[in-house]
VOGU-3710 file (C-alpha; in Angstrom, 3 decimals, decimal comma):
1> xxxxxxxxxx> 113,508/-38,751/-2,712  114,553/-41,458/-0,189  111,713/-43,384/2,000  112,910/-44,584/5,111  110,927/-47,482/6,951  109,983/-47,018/10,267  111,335/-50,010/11,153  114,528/-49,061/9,728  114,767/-46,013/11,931  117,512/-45,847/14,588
11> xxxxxxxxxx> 115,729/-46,215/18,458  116,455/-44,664/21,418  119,007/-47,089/23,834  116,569/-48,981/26,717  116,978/-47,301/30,194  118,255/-50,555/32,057  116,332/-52,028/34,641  116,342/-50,992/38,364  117,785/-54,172/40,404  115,753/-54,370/43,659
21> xxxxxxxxxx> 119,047/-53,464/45,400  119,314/-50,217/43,707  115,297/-49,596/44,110  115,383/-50,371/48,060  118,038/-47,616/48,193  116,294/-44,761/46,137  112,631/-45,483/48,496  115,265/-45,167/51,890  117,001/-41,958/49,951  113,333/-40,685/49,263
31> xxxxxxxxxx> 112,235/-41,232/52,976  115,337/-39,458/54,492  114,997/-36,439/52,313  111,403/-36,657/53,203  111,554/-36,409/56,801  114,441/-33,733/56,788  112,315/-31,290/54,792  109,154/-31,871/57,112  111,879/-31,215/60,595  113,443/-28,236/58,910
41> xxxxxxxxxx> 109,947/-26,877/57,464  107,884/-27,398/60,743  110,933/-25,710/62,916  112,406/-23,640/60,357  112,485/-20,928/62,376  113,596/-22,246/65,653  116,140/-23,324/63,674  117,045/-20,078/61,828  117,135/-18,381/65,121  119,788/-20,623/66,183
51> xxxxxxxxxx> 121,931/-21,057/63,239  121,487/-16,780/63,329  123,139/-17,159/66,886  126,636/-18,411/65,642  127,351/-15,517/64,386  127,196/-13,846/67,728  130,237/-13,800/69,911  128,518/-15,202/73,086  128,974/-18,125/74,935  125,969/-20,211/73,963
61> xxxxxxxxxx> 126,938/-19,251/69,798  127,894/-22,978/69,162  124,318/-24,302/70,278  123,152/-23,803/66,637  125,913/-26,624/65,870  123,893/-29,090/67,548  121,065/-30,376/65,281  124,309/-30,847/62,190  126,033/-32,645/65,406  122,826/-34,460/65,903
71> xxxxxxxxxx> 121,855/-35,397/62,101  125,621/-36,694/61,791  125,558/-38,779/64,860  122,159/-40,294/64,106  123,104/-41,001/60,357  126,622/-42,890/62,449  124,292/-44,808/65,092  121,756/-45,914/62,669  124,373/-48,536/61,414  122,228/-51,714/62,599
81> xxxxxxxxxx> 124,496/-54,504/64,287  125,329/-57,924/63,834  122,391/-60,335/65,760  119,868/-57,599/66,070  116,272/-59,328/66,361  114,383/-58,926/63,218  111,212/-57,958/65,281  109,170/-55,108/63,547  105,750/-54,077/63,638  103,684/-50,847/62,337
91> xxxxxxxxxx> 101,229/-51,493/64,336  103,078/-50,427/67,334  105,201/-47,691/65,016  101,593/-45,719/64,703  100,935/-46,194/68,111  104,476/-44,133/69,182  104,661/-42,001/66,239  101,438/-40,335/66,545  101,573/-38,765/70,048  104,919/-37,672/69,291
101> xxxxxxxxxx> 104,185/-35,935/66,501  101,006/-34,498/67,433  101,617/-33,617/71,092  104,935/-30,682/69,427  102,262/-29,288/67,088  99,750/-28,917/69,817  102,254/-27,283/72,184  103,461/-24,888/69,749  100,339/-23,652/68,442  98,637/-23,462/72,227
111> xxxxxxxxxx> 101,672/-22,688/75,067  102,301/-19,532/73,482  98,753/-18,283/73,819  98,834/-19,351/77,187  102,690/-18,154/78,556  103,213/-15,000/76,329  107,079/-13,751/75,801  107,976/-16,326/78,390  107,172/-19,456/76,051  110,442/-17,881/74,000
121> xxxxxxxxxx> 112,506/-16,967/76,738  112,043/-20,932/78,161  112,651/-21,924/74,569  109,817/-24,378/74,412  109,953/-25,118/70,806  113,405/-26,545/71,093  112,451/-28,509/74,407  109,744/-30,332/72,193  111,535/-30,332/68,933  113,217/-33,833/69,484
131> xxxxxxxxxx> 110,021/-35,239/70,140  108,908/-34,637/66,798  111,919/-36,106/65,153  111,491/-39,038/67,250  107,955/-39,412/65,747  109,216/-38,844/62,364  111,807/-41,859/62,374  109,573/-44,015/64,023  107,326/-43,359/61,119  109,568/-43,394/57,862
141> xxxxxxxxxx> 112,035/-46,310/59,874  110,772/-47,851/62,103  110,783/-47,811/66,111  114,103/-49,940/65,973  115,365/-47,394/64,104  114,434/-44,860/66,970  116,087/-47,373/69,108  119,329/-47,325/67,493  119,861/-43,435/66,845  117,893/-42,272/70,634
151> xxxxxxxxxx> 121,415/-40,977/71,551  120,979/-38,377/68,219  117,546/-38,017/69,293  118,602/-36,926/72,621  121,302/-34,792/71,499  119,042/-32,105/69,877  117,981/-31,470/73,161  121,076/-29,993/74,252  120,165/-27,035/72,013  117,624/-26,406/74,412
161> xxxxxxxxxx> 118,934/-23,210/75,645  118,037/-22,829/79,340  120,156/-25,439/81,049  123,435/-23,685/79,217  122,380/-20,567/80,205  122,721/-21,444/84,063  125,557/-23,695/83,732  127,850/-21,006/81,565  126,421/-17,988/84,168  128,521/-19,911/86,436
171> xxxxxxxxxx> 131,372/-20,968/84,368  131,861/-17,567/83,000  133,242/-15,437/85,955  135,834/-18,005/87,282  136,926/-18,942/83,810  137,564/-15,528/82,984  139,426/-14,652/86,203  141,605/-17,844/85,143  141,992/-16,665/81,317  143,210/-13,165/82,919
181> xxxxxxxxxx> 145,735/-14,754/85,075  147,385/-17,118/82,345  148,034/-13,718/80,368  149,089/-11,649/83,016  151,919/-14,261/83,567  152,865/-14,368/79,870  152,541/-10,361/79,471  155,083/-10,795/82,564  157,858/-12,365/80,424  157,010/-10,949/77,233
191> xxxxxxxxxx> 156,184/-7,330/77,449  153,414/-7,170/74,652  150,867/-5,256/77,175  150,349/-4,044/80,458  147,573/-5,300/82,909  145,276/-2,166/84,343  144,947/-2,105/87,756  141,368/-2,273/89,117  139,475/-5,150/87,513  141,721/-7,900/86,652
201> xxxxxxxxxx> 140,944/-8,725/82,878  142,128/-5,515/81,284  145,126/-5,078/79,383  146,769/-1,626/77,893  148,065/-2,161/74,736  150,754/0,548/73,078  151,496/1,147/69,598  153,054/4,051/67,593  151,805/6,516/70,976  148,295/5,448/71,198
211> xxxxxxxxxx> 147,190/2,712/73,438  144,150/1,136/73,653  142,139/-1,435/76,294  141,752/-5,039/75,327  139,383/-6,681/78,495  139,204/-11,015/78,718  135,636/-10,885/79,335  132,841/-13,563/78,898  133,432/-14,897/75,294  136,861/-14,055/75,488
221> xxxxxxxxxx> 137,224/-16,019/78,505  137,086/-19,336/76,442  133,949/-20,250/77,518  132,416/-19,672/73,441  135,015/-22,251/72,332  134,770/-24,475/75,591  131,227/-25,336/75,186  131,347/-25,573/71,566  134,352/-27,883/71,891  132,037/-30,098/74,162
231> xxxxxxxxxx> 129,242/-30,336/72,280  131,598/-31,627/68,968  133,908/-33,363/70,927  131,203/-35,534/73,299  129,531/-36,381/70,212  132,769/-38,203/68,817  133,235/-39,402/72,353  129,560/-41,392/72,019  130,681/-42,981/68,722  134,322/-44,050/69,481
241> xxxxxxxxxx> 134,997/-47,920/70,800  136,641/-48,069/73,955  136,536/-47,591/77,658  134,278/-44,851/79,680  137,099/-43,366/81,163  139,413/-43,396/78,184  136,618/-41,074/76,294  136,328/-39,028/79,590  140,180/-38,671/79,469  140,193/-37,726/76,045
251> xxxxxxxxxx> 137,906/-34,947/76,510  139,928/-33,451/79,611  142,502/-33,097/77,978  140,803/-31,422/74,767  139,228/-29,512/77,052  142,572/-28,019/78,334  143,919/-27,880/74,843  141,315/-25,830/73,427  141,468/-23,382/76,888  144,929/-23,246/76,183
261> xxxxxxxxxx> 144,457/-22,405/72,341  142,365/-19,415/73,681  144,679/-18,201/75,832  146,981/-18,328/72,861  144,517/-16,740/70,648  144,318/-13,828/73,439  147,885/-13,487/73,013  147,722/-12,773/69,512  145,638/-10,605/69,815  147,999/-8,475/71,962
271> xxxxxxxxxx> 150,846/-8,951/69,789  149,452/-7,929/66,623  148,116/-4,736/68,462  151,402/-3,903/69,940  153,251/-4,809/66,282  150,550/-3,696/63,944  148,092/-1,878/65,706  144,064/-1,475/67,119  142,755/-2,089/63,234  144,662/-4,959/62,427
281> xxxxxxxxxx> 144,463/-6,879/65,972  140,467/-6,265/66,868  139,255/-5,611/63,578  140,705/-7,875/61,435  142,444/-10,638/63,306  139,978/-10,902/66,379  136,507/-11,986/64,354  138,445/-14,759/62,576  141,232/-16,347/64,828  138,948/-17,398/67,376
291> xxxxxxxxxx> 137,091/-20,244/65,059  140,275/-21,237/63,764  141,705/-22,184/67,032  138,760/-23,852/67,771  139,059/-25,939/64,569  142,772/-26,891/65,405  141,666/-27,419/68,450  139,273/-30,177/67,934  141,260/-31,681/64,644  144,088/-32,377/66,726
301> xxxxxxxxxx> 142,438/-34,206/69,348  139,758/-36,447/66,725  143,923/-37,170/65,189  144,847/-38,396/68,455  141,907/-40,346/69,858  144,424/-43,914/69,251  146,627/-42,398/71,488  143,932/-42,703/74,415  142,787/-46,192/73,717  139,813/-44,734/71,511
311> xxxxxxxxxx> 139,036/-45,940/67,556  136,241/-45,673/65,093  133,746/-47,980/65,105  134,206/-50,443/62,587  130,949/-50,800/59,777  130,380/-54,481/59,913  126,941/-55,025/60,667  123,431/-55,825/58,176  122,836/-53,334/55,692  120,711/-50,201/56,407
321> xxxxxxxxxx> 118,722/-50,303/53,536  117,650/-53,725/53,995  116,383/-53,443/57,638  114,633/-49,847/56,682  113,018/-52,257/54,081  112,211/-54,844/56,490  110,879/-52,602/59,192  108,531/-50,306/56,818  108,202/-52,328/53,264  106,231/-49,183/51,924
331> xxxxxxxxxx> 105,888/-45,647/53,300  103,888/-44,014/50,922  101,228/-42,629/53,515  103,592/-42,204/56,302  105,533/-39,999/54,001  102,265/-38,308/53,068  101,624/-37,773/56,570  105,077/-36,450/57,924  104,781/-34,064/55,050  101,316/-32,395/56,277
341> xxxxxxxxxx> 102,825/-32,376/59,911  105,418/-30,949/58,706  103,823/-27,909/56,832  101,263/-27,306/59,722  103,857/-27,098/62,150  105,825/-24,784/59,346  103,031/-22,159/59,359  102,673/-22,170/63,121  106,351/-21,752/63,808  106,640/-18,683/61,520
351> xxxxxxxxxx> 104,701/-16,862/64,100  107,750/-17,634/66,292  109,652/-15,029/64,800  107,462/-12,512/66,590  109,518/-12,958/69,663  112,982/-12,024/67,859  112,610/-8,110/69,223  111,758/-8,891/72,785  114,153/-11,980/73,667  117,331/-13,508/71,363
361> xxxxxxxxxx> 118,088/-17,119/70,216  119,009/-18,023/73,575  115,864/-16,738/75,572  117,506/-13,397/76,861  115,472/-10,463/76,981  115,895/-7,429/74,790  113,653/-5,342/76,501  114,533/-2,470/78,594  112,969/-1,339/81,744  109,033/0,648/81,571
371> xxxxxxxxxx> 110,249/3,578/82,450  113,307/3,278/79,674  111,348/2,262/76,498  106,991/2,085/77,252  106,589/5,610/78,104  105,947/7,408/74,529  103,835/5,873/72,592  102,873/8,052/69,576  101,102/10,727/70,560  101,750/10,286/74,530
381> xxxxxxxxxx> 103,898/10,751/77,446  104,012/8,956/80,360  104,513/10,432/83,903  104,598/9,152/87,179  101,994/9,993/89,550  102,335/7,719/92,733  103,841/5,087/94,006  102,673/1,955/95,658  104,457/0,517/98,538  101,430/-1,954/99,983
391> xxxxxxxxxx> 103,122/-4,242/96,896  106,153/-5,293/98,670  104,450/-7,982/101,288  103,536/-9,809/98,379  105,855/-9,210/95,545  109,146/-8,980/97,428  111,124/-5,965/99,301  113,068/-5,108/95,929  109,991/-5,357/93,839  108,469/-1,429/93,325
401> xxxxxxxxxx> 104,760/-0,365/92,335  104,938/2,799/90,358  101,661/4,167/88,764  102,044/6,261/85,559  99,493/8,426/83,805  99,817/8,571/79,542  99,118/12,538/78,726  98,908/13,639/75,612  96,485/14,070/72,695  97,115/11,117/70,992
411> xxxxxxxxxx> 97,097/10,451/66,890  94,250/10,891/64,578  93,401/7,219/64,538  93,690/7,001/68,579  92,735/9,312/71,283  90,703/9,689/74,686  89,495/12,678/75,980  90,727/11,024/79,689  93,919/9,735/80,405  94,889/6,121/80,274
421> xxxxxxxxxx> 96,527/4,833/83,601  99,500/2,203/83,745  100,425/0,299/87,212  103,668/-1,065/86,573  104,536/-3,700/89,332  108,260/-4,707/88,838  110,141/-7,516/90,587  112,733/-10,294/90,022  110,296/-12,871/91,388  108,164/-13,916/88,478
431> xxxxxxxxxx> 106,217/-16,277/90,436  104,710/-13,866/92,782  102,630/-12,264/89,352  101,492/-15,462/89,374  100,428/-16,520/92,921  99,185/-12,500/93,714  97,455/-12,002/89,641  95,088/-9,301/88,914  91,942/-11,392/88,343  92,237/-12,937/91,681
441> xxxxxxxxxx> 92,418/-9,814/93,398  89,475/-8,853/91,328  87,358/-11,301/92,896  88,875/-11,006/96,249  87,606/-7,553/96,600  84,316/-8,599/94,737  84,732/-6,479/91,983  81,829/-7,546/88,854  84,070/-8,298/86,299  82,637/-8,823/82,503
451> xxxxxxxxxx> 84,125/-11,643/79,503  88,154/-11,858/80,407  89,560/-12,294/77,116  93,116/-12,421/75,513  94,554/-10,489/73,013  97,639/-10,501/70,810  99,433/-6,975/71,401  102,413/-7,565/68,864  106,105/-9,394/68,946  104,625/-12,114/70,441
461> xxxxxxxxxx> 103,114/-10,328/73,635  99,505/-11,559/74,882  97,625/-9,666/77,112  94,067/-9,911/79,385  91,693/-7,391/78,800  88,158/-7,212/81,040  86,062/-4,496/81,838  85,288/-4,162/85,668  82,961/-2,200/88,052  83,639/-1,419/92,151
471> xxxxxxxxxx> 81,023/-2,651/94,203  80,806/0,446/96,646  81,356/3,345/94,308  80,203/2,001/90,930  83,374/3,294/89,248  83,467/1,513/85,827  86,820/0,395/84,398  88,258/-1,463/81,373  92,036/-2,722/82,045  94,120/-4,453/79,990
481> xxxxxxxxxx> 97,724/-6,128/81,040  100,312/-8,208/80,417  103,970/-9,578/81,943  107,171/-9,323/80,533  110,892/-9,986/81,071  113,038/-6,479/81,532  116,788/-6,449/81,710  118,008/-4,332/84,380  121,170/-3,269/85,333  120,463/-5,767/88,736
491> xxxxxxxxxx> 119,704/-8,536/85,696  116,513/-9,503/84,533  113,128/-8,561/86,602  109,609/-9,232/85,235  107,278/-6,265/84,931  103,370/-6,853/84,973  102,305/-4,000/83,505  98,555/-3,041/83,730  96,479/-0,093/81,628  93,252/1,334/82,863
501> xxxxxxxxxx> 90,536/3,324/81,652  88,153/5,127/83,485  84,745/5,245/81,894  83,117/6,704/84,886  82,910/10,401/83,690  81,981/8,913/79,622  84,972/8,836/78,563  84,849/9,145/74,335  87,694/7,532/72,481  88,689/6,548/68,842
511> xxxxxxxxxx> 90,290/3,799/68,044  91,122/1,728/64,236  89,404/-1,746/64,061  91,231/-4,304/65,860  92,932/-6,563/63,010  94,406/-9,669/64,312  96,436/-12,400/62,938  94,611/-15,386/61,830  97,161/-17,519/62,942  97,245/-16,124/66,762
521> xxxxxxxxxx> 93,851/-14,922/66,797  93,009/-19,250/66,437  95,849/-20,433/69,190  94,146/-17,586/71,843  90,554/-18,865/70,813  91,833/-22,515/71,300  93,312/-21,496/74,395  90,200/-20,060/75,370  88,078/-22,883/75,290  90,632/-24,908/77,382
531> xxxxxxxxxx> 90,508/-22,925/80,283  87,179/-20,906/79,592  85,806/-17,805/80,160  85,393/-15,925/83,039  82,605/-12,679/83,972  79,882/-11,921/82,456  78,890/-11,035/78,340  80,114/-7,258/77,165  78,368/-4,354/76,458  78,930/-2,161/72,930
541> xxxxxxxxxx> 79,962/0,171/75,368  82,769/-1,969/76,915  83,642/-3,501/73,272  84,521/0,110/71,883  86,775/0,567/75,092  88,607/-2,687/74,870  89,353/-1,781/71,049  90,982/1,447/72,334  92,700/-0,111/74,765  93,844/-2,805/73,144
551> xxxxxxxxxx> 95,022/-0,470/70,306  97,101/1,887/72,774  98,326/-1,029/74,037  99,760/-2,350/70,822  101,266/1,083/70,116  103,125/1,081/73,873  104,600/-2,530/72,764  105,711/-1,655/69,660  107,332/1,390/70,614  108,797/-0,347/73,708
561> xxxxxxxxxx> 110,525/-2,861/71,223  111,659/-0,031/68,929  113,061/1,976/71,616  114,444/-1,179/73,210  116,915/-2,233/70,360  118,241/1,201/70,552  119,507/1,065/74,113  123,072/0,174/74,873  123,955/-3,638/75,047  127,135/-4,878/77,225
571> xxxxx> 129,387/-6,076/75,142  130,936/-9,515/74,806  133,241/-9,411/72,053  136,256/-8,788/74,613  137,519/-5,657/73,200
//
């Protein structure tokens, strides 16, 4: 038996020693992973909805690009350069970083109480979501930091959705007309289709007797790969030395390339059909051949950027790591705080996803027309029963009043023993439902109105409900309404749709207990208190027929968003 000494035992090798150098850079690696998980948890699903969009062959796919444009631009600009001023001081970082960061949150848990579906179809999340990366830099980096990446910044507002939806509405039509021309002139030399007469953009393809249609519409156009060229390419353009119009050269000329590529692409596509066949050309080739164009595209012109007078900015400049140091020696609390920002604004952006039935990525509506998708609820039909033409002096000569009446006897868990009324004012001016509203005309014609109170109705829909009596007759009602965007065939129009219940003769209803969210039942109480209340308290009475009514309601919603992803969409895959 053998006694070994603990002395004598073999120890484990020392970790070595962290040099400051190396401990500066883990704190800065800390920070950055820090503040990307609080942006990607408070927006995370702003930000799914728009990397969800690239998969879609529209024009406005390559907007969910932009924030991995953005993060690689700012992580490029925040390169500090030779002879900045070392001038730093948290006092005034608080001072910026707090209103940016708080005024997002507030926004997002409050507009959407207050604007409905319409707070998704302006795409207000994304129009604030820069300021809350601002506010986390300024924070974790410093406001010199801010300083040197507000170009990045900047750039995530370009995902903002709205201003490419008006610019590419008028880019589309003469860019396609163009796309259309340049391959009716090829398929003029090379016989690989045959244009249809009528429209312009159609082409007849043959192969082994069969022929099929191929149409250079929208996407097809170029106008996917145009804007998502643009938003790449302009990025590169804001980090590359040399002179304004060299850069503005350089992307003309991409520009034209990668128009050209997709008129190539197009070509392809017509050739394969004609050698190969429908299968091969628009099943197989078409999904994939349009990113890869795009990708030669842009490769060959980042190659070829010397060529214009254009090169890479050179890293010469202090260190990052030491100026992050020097600007915020220790962020322990403001990494405590971006995280709880972060994780508040997380749980009220979830509720965001509501909106993904009624209106896509890019603020489109989904929903069909009233009469298309809100008339069967379950349990009821919907008929009309007059219409209103005294509407069009104040919501427009194209705008129409129908009023519908719900028949039916309703489910087990919701029924009236009268019928529930819907006026259904439709028109393409959304700002007359604003200047003409249904409380206003309440009070104009002096009827008593009790508490007006919102209410979430589902998919992100908020209605008014209020009970109301006529002054002359003493009829009794309790209405309930709410606006939303319809598309039309005419494009979108905005319907204010408005359910009533009569509770003149005693009417008796059932109804299930009104459950809602925690989450949206606080952002309508906070909105609430901002602009207060309006009538006077409720009755029992009146409380029992707001909970049917806001119950039907909810059913007419949900069924409208069902019924609404079954319709027929247009196409824009160019087939």
């Amino acid at each position: 038996m053998s006694i070994v000494a603990e002395s004598d035992q073999p120890s484990a090798p020392a970790e070595p020693e962290l040099t400051p150098q190396d401990r500066g850079l883990r704190d800065v690696r800390r920070r950055v992973a820090v503040g990307l998980a609080a942006i990607v948890v408070c927006y995370h699903a702003s930000l799914w909805s728009l990397l969800r969009g690239t998969t879609v062959d529209t024009p406005l796919a390559y907007l969910g690009l932009v924030p991995i444009v953005a993060l690689t631009l700012g992580f490029l600009l925040s390169q500090p350069r030779p002879g900045e001023p070392e001038i730093h001081d948290r006092q005034i970082d608080r001072i910026i970083s707090v209103p940016l960061l708080v005024i997002p949150l507030i926004s997002m848990a409050i507009l959407p109480a207050r604007m409905s579906t319409m707070y998704w179809m302006w795409r207000l999340d994304l129009l604030f979501m820069p300021a809350f990366v601002a506010g986390v830099v300024v924070l974790l980096f410093g406001v010199r930091m801010l300083w040197r990446s507000k170009v990045a910044v900047a750039w995530l507002l370009l995902a903002w959705p709205v201003p490419s939806r008006f610019g590419v509405t008028m880019l589309l039509e003469p860019l396609s007309s163009l796309t259309a021309a340049a391959v009716r002139v090829f398929v003029g030399f090379v016989p690989i289709a045959e244009p249809v007469n009528g429209d312009g953009i159609s082409f007849a393809v043959a192969h082994a007797g069969s022929t099929f249609r191929v149409q250079v519409a929208s996407a097809c156009s170029g106008a996917n790969s145009l804007v998502g060229f643009l938003l790449v390419a302009s990025a590169v353009a804001v980090v590359l030395r040399g002179q304004r119009m060299a850069k503005l050269r350089w992307l003309f000329v991409g520009s034209l390339l990668v128009w050209s590529l997709n008129v190539a692409r197009i070509l392809m596509i017509l050739g394969a059909g004609r050698l190969v066949g429908r299968t091969a050309s628009i099943e197989v080739l078409h999904p994939v051949i349009g990113m890869v164009t795009f990708g030669i595209g842009v490769l060959v012109m980042v190659l070829n950027v010397s060529r214009f007078g254009l090169e890479l900015p050179a890293s010469n400049g202090p260190s990052r790591t030491s100026t992050i140091l020097l600007a915020v020696p220790n962020a322990r609390r403001a990494m405590a705080v971006v995280i709880v920002a972060g994780c508040l604004g997380g749980i009220v952006n979830q509720g965001l996803s509501a909106y993904d039935p009624i209106a896509s990525a890019t603020g489109v509506t989904r929903l069909g027309s009233f009469d298309q998708v809100a008339t069967e609820p379950p349990g009821y039909e919907a008929l009309p029963v007059a219409t209103v033409t005294a509407g069009k002096r104040f919501f427009g000569e194209e705008s129409s009043w129908i009023r519908w009446s719900y028949v039916g006897e309703g489910t087990a868990e919701l029924r009236s023993d009268v019928p529930v009324l819907a006026d259904v004012v439709s028109t393409t001016k959304a700002q007359s439902l604003s200047d003409f509203g249904l409380e206003a005309c309440y009070r104009f014609h002096g009827y008593d109105m009790s508490e007006v109170r919102s209410v979430s109705l589902g998919n992100g829909v908020v209605g008014t409900v209020l009970n109301w009596k006529e002054p002359a007759g003493g009829l009794r009602w309790t209405a309930l309404y709410w606006i939303w965007a319809v598309d039309t065939p005419d494009g979108v129009s905005y319907e204010r749709v408005v359910l009533l219940l009569n509770d003149s003769a005693g009417a008796e209803v059932t109804a299930p207990k009104v459950t809602p969210s925690s989450a949206s039942d606080y952002a309508l109480r906070a909105n609430e208190i901002v602009r207060g209340r309006a009538g006077s308290k409720v009755t029992q009475r009146e409380v029992k027929l707001r909970t049917f009514l806001v119950s039907f309601a909810r059913n007419v919603v949900a069924s409208a968003a069902k019924k609404s992803a079954m319709l027929p969409k247009a196409t824009e895959s160019g087939q």
